[in-house]
Backbone of each chain as ProteinMPNN parsed JSONL, in Angstrom:
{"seq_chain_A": "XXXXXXXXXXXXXXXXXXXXXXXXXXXXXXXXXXXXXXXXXXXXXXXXXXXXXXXXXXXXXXXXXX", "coords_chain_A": {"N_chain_A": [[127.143, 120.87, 100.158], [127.906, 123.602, 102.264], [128.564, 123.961, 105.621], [127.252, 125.231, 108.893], [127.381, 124.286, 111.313], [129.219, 122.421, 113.349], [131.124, 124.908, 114.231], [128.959, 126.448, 115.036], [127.728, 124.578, 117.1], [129.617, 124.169, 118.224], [130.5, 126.568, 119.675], [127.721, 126.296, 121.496], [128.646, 124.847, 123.469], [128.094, 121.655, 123.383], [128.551, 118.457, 123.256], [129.064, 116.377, 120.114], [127.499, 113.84, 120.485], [125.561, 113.931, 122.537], [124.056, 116.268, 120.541], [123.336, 115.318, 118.604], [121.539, 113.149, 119.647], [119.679, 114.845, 120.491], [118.72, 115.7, 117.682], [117.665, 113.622, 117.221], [119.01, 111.491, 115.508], [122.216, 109.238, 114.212], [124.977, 109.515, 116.075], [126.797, 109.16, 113.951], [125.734, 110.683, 111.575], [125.537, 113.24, 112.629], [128.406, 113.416, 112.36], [129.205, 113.15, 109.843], [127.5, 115.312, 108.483], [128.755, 117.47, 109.291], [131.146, 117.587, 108.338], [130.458, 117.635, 105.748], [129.982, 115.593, 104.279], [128.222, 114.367, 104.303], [124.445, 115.67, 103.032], [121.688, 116.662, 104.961], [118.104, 116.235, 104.869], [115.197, 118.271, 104.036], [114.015, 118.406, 106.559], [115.466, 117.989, 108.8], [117.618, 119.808, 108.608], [115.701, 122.258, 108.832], [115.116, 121.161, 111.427], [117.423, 121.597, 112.704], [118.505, 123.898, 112.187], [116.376, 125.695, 113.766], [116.854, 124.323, 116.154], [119.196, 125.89, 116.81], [118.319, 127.93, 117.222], [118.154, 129.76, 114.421], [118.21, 130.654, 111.186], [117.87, 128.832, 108.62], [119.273, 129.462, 106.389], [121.463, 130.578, 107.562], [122.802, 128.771, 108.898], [123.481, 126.45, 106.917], [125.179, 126.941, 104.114], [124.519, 128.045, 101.212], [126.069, 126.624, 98.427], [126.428, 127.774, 94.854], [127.893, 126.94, 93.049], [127.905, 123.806, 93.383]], "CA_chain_A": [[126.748, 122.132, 100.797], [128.791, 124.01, 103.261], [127.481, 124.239, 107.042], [128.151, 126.019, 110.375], [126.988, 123.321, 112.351], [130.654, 122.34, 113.799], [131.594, 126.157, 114.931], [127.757, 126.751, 116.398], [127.751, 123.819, 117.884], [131.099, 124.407, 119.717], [129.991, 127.826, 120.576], [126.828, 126.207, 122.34], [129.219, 123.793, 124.329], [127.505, 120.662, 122.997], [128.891, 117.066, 122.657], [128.318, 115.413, 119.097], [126.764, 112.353, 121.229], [124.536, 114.93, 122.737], [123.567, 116.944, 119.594], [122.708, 113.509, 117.741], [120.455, 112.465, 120.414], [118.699, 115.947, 120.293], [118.001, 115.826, 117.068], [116.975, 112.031, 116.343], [119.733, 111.191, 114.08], [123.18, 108.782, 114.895], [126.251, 110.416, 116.058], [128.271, 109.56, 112.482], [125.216, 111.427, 111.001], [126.124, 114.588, 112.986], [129.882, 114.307, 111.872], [128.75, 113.423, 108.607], [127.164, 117.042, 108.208], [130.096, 118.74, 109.873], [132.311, 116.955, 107.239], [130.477, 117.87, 104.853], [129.866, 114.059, 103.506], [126.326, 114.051, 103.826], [123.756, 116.646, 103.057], [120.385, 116.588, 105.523], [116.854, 116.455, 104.066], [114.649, 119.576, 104.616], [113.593, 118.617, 107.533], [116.652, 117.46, 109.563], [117.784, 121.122, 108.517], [114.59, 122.985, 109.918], [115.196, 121.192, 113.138], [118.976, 122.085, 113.286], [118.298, 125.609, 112.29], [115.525, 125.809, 114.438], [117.438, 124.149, 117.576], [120.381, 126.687, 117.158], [117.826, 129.532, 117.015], [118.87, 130.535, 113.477], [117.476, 130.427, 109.88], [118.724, 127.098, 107.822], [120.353, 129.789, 105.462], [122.125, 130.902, 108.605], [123.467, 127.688, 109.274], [123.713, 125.848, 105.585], [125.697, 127.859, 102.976], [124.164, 127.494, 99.591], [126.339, 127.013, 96.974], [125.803, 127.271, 93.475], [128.888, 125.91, 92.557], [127.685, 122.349, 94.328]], "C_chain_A": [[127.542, 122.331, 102.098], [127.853, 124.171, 104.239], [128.102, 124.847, 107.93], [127.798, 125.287, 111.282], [128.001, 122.939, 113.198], [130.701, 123.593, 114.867], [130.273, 125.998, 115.55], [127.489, 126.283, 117.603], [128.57, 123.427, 119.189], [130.52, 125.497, 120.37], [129.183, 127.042, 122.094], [127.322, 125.44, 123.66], [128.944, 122.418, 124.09], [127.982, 119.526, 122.539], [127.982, 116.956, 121.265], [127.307, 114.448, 119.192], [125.44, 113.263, 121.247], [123.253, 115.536, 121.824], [122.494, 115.885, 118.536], [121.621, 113.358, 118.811], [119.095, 113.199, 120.67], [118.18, 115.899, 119.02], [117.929, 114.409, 116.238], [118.125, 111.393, 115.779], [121.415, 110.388, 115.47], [124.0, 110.082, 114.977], [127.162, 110.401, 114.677], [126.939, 111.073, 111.713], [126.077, 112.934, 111.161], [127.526, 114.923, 112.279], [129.762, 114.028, 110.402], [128.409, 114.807, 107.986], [127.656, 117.735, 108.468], [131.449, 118.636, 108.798], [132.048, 117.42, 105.372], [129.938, 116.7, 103.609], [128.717, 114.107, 103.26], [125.23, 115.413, 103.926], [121.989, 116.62, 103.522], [119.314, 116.487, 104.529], [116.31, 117.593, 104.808], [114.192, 120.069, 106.313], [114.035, 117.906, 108.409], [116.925, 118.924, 109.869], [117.297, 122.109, 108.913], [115.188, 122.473, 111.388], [116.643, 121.204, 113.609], [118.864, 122.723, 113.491], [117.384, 125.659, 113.413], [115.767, 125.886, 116.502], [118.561, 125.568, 117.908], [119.585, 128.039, 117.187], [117.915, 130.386, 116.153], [117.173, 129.811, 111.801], [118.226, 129.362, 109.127], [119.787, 128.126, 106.683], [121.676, 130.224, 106.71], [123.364, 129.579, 109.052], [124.064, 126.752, 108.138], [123.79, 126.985, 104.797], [125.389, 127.091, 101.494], [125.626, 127.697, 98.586], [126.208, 126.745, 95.519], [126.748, 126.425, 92.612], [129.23, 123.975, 92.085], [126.706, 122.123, 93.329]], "O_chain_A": [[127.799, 121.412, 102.875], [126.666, 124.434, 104.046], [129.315, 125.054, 107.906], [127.958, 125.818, 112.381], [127.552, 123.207, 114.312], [130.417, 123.454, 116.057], [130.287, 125.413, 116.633], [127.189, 126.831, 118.664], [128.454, 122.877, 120.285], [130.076, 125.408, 121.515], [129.613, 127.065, 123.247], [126.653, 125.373, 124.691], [129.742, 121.745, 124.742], [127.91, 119.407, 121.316], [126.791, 117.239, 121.133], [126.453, 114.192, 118.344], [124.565, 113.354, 120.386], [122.047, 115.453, 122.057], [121.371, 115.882, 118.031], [120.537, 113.623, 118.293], [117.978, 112.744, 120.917], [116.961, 116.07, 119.047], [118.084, 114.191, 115.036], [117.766, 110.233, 115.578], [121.678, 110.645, 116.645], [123.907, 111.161, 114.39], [127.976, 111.261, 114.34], [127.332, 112.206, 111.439], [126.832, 113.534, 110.396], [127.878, 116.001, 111.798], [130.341, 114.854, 109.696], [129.058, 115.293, 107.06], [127.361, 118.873, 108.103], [132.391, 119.402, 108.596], [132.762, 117.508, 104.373], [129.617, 116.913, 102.44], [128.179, 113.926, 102.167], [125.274, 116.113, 104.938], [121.115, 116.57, 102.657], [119.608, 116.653, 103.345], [116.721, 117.935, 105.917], [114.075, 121.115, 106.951], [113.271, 117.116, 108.963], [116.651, 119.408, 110.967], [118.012, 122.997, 109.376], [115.617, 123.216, 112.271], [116.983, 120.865, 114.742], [118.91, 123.025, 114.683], [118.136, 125.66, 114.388], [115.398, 126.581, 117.449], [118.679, 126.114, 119.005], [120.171, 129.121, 117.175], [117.847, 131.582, 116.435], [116.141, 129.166, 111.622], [119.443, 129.308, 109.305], [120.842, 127.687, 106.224], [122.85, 130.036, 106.39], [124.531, 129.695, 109.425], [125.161, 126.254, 108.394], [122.916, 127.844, 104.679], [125.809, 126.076, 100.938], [126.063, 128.765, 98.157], [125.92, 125.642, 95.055], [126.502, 125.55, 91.782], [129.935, 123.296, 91.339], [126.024, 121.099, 93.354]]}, "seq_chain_B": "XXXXXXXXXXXXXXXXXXXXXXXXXXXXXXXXXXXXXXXXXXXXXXXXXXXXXXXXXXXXXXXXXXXXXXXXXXXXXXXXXXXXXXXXXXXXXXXXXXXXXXXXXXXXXXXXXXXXXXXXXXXXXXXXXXXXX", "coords_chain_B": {"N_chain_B": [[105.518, 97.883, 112.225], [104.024, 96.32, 115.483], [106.114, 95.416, 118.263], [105.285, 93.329, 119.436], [103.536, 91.509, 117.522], [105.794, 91.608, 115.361], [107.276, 89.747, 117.747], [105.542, 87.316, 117.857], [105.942, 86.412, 114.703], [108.746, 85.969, 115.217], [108.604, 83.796, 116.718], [107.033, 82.146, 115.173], [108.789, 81.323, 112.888], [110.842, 80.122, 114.296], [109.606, 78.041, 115.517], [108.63, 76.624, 112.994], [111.316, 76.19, 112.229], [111.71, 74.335, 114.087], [109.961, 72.06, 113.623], [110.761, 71.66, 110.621], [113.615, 70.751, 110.986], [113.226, 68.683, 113.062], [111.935, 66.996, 110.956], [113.647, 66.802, 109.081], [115.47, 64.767, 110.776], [114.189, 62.843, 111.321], [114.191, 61.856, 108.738], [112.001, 62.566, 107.404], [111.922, 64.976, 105.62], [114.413, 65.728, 103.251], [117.978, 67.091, 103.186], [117.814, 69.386, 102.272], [115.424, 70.964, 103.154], [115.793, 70.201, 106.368], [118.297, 71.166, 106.294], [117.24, 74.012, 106.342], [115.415, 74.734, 108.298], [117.3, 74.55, 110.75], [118.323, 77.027, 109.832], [116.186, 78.651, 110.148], [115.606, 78.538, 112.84], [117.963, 79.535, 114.297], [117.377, 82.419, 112.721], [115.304, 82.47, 114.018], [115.556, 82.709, 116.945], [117.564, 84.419, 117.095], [116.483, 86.697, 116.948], [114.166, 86.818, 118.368], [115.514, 86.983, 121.034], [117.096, 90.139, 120.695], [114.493, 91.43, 120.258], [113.548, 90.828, 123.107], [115.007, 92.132, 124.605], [115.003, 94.584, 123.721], [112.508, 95.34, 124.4], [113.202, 95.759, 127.055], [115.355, 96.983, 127.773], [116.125, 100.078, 127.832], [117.714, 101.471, 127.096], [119.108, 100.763, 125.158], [116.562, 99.933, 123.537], [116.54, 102.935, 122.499], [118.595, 103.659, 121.579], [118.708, 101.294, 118.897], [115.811, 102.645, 117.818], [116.953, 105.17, 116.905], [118.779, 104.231, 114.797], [117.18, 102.856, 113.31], [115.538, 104.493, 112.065], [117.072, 107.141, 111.623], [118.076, 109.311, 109.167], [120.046, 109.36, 107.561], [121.206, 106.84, 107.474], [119.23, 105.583, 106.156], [119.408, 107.131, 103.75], [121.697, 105.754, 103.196], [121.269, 103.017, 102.833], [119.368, 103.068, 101.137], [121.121, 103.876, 98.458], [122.448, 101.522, 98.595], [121.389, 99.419, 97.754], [120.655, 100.566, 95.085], [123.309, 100.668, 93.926], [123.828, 98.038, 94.41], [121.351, 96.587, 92.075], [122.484, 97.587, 90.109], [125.234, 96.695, 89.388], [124.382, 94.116, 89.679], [123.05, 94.011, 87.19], [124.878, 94.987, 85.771], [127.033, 93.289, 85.892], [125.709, 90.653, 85.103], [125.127, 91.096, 82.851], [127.703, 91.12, 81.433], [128.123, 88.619, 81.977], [126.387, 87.127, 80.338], [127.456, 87.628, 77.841], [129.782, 86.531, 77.958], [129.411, 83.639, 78.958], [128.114, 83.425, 76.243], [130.633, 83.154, 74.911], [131.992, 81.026, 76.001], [130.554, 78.878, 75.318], [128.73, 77.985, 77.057], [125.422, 77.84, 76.632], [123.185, 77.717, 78.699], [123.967, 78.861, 80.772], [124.103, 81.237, 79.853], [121.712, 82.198, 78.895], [120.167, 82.24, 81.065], [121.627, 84.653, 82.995], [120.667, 86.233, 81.016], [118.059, 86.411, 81.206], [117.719, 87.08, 83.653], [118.942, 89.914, 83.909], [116.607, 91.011, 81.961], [114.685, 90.703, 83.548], [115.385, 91.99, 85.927], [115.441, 94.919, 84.859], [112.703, 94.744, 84.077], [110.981, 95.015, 86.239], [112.513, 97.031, 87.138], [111.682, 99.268, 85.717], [108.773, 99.155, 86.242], [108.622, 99.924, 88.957], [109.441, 102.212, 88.491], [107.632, 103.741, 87.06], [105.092, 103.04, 88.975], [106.576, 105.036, 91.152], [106.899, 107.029, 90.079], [104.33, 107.585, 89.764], [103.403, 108.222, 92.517], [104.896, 109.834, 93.476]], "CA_chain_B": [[104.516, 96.825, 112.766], [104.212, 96.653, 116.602], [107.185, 94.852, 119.012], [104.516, 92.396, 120.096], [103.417, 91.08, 116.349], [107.238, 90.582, 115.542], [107.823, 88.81, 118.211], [105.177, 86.38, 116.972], [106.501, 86.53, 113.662], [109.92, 85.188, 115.125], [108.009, 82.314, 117.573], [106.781, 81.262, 114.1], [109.715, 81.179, 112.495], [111.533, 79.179, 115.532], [108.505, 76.677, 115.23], [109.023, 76.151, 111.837], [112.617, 75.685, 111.941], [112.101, 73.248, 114.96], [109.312, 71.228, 112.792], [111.719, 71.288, 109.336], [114.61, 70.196, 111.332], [112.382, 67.512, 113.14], [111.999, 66.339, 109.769], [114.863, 66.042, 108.632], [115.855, 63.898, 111.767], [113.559, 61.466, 111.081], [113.866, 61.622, 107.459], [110.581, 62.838, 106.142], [112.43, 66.043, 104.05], [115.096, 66.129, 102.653], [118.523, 67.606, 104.012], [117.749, 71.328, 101.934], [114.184, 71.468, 104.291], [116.442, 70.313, 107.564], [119.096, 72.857, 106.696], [116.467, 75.528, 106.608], [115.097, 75.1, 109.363], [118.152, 75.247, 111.538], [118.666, 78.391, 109.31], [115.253, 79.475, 110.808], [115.802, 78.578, 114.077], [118.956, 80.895, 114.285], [117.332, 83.682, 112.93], [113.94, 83.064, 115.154], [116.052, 82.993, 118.58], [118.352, 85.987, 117.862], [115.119, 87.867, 116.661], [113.094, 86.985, 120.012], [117.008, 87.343, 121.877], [116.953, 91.246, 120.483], [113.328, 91.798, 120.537], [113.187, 90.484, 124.294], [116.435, 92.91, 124.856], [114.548, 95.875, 123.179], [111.501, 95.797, 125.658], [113.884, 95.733, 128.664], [116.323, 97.722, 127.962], [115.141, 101.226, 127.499], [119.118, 102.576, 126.379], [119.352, 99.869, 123.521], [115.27, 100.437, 122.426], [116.51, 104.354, 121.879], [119.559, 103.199, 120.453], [118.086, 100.837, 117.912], [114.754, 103.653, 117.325], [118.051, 105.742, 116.451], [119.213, 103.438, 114.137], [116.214, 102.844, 112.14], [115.044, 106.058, 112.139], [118.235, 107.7, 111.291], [117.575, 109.289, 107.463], [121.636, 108.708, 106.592], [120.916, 105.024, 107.526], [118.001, 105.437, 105.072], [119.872, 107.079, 102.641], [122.879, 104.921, 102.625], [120.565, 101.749, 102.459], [118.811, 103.382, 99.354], [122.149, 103.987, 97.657], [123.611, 100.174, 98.414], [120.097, 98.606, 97.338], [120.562, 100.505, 93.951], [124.281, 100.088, 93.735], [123.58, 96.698, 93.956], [121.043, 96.408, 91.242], [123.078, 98.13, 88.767], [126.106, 95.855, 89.663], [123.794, 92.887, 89.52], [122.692, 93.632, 85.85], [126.634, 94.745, 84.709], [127.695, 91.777, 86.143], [125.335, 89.6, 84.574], [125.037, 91.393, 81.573], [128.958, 90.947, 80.775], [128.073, 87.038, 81.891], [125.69, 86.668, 79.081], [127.993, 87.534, 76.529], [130.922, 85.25, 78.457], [129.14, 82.279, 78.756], [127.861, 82.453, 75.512], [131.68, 82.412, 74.32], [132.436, 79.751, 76.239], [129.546, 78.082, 74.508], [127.297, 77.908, 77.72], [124.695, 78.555, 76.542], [122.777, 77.658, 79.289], [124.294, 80.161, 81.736], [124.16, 82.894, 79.05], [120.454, 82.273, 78.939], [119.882, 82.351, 83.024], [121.889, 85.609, 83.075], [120.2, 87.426, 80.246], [117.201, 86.668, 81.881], [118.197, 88.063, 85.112], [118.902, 91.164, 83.145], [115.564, 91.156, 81.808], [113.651, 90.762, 84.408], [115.565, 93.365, 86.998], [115.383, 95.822, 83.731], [111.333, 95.263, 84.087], [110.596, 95.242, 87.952], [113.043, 98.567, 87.563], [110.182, 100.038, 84.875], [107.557, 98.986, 87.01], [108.69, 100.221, 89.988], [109.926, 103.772, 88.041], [106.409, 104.151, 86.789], [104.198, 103.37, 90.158], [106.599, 105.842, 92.231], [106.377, 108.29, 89.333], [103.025, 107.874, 90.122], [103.513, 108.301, 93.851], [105.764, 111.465, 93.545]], "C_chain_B": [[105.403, 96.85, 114.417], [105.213, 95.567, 117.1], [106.355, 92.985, 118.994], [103.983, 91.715, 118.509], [104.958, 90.504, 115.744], [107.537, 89.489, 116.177], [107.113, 87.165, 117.593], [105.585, 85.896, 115.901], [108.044, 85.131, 113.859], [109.573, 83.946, 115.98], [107.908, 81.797, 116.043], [107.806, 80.462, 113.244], [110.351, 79.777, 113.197], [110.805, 77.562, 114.885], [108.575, 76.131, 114.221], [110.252, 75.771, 111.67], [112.393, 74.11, 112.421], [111.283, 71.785, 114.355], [109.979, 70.563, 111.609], [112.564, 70.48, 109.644], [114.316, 68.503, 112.1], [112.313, 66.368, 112.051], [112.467, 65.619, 109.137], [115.45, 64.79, 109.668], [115.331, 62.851, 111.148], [113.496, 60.908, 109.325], [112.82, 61.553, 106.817], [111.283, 63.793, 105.29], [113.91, 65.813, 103.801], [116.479, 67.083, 103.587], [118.346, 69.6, 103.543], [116.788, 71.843, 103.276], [115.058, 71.43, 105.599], [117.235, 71.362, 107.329], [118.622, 74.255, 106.619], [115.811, 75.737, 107.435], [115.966, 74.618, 110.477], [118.5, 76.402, 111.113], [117.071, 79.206, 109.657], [115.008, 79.617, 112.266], [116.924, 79.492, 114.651], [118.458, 81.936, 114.27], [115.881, 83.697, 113.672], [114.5, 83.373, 116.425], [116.919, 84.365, 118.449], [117.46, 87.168, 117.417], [114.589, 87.982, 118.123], [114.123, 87.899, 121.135], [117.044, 89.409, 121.879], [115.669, 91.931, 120.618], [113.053, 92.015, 122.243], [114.036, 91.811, 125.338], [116.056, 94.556, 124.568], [113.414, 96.339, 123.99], [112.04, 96.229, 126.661], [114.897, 96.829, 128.91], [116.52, 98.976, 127.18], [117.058, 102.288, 126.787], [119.331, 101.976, 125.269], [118.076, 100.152, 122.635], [115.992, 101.934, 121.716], [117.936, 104.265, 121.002], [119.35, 102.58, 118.851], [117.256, 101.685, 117.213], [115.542, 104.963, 116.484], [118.113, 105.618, 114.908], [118.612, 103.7, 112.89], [115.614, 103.687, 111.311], [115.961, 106.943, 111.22], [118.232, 107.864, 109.864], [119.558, 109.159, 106.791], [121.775, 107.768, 106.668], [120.031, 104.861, 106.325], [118.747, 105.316, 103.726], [121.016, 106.388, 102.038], [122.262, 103.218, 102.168], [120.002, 101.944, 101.069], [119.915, 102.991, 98.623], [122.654, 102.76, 97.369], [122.805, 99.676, 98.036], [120.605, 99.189, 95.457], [121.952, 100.608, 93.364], [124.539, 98.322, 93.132], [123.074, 95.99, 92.92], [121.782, 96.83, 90.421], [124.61, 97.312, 88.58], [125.346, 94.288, 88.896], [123.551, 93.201, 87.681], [124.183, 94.424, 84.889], [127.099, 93.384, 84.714], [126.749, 90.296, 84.955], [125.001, 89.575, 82.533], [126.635, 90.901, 80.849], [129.114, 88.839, 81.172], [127.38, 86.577, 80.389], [126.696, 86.726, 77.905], [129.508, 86.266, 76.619], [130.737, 84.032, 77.802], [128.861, 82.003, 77.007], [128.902, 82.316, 74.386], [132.045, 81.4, 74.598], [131.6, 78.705, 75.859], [128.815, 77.395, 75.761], [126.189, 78.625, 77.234], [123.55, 78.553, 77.991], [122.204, 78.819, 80.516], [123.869, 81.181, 81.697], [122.747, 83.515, 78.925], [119.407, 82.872, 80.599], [120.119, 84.346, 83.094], [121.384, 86.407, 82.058], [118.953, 87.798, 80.923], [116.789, 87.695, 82.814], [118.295, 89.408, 85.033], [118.051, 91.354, 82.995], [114.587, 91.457, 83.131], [113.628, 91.939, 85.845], [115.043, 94.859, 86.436], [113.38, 96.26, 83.927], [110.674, 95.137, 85.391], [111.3, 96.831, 88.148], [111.891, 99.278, 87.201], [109.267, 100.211, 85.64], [107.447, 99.762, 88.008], [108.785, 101.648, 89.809], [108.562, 104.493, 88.013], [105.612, 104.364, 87.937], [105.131, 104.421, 91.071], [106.728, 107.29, 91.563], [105.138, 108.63, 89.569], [102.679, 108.883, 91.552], [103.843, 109.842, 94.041], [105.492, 112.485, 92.843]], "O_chain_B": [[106.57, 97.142, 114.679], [105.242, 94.617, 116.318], [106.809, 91.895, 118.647], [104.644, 90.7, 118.727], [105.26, 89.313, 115.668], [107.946, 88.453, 115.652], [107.733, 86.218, 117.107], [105.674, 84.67, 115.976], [108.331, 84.108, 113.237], [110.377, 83.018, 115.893], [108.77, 80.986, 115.706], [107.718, 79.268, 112.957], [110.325, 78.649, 112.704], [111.187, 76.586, 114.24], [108.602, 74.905, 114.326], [110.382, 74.87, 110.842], [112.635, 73.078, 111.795], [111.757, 70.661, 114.522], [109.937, 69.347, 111.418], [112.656, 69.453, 108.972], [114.928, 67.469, 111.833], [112.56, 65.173, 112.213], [112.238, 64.496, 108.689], [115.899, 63.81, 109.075], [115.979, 62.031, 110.497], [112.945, 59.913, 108.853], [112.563, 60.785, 105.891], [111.293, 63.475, 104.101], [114.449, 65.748, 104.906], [116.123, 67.727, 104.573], [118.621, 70.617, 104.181], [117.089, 72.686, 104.121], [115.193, 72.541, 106.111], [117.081, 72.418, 107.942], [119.249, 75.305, 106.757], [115.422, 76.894, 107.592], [115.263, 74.164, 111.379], [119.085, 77.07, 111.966], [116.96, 80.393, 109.348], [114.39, 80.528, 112.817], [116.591, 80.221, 115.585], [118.62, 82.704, 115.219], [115.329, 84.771, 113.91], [113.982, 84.291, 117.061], [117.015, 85.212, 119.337], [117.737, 88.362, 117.536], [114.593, 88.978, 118.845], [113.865, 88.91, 121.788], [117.018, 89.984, 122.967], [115.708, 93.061, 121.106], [112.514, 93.025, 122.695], [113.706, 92.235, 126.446], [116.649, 95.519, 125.054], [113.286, 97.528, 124.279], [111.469, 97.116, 127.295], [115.174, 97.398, 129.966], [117.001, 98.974, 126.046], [117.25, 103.381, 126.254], [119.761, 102.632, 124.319], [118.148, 100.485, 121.452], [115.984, 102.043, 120.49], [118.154, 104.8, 119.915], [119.708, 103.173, 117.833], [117.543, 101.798, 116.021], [114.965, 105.636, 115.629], [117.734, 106.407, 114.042], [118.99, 104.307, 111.888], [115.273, 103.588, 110.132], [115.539, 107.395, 110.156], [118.354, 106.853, 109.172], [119.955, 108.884, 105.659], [122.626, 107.348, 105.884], [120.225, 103.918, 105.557], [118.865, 104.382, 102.933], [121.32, 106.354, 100.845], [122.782, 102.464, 101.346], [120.13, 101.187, 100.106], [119.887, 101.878, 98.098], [123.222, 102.553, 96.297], [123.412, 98.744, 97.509], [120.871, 98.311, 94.636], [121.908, 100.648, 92.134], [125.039, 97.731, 92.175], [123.681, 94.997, 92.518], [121.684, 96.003, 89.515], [125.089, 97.4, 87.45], [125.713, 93.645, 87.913], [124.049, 92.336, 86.959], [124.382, 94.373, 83.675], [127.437, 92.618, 83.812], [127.221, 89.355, 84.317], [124.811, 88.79, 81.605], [126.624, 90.339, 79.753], [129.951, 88.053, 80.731], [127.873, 85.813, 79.559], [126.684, 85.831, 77.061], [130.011, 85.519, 75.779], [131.268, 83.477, 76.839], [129.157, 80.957, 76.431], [128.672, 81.758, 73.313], [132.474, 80.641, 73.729], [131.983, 77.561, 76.104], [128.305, 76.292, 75.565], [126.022, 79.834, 77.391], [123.104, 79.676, 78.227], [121.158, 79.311, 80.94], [123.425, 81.953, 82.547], [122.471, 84.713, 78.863], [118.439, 83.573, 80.893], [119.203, 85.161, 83.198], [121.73, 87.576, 82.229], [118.638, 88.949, 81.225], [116.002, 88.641, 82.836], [117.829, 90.124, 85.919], [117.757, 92.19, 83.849], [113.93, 92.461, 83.41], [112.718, 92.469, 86.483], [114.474, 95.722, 87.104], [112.842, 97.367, 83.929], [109.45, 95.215, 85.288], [110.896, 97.663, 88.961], [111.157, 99.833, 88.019], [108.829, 101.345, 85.833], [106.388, 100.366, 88.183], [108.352, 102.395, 90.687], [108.291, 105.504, 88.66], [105.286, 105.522, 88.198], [104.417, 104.839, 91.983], [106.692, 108.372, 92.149], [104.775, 109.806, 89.603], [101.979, 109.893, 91.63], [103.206, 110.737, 94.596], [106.144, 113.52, 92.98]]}, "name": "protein", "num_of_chains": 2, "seq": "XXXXXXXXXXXXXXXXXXXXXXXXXXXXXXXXXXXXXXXXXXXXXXXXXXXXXXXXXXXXXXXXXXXXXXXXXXXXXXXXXXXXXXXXXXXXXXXXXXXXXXXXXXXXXXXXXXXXXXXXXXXXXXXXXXXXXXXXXXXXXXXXXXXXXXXXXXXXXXXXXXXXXXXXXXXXXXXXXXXXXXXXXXXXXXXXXXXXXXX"}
């Protein structure tokens, strides 16, 4: 699954270190999900979306392809 | 389970090594019992060593709470746990038929087993978290 976590996350100004520590999880996690390698559980994803002020479809691109 | 119960856990450990190894000194067990408890004494001191390190030092506790916590730690531990089993019963499955060219039978018997028995702890385990889920 594709994400916007990377670009938002730049927008916000936000170290990886940082972002990881906000939401529980190591720092590979974070670049894990920016990479694309690893795909969150529901509720990793709520509290991304949630932190960035957005909707999880907002931030995670479904595809059906995947 | 709480910091303070571990640590017990690894005093016990220690104690037991330092008793086994005792042992062996004097020759009441055996050198397997002495070499297991210097192999418990190792892992009781760098248990207490990290435990003692995890009370004190409030950037390594959130580091470690990280760690453990961390659901791609989870999920990569899932994945190498059942990597592993499925390795473990190729591997032993293509032993059974080895050995019993090379006319071990012995071996061929051990490793079918081994097969067997991962094959029905898998079942078991499929069923109660079918249950679960």
């Amino acid at each position: 699954m594709k994400n916007r976590i990377e670009e938002i996350r730049k927008e916000k100004g936000i170290k990886q270190e940082d972002f990881a520590k906000l939401m529980g999880v190591s720092r590979q996690t974070i670049s894990s999900l920016e990479t694309g390698k690893y795909n969150p559980s529901i509720f990793l994803a709520y509290k991304i979306a949630k932190y960035f002020e957005m909707t999880i479809e907002e931030v995670f691109i479904f595809d059906e392809e995947i | 389970m709480k910091i303070e119960k571990r640590i017990y856990i690894s005093v016990f450990w220690l104690i037991t090594g330092i008793v086994l190894l005792g042992c062996g000194i004097f020759d009441i067990v055996d050198s397997f019992w002495s070499g297991m408890g210097g192999a418990l004494i190792g892992v009781g001191a760098i248990r207490i060593v990290q435990f003692v390190k995890y009370r004190k030092n409030p950037e390594y506790r959130e580091k470690v709470e990280i760690e453990a916590n961390d659901e791609r730690n989870k999920f990569i531990a899932m994945r190498a746990w059942a990597w592993s089993g499925y390795c473990f019963v190729m591997i032993n499955s293509v032993g059974t038929i080895a050995f019993k060219i090379m006319g071990n039978d012995l071996l061929s018997q051990y490793c079918a087993y081994s097969v067997c028995l991962v094959l029905v702890l898998y079942w078991l385990a499929y069923l109660l978290l079918r249950r679960k889920y």
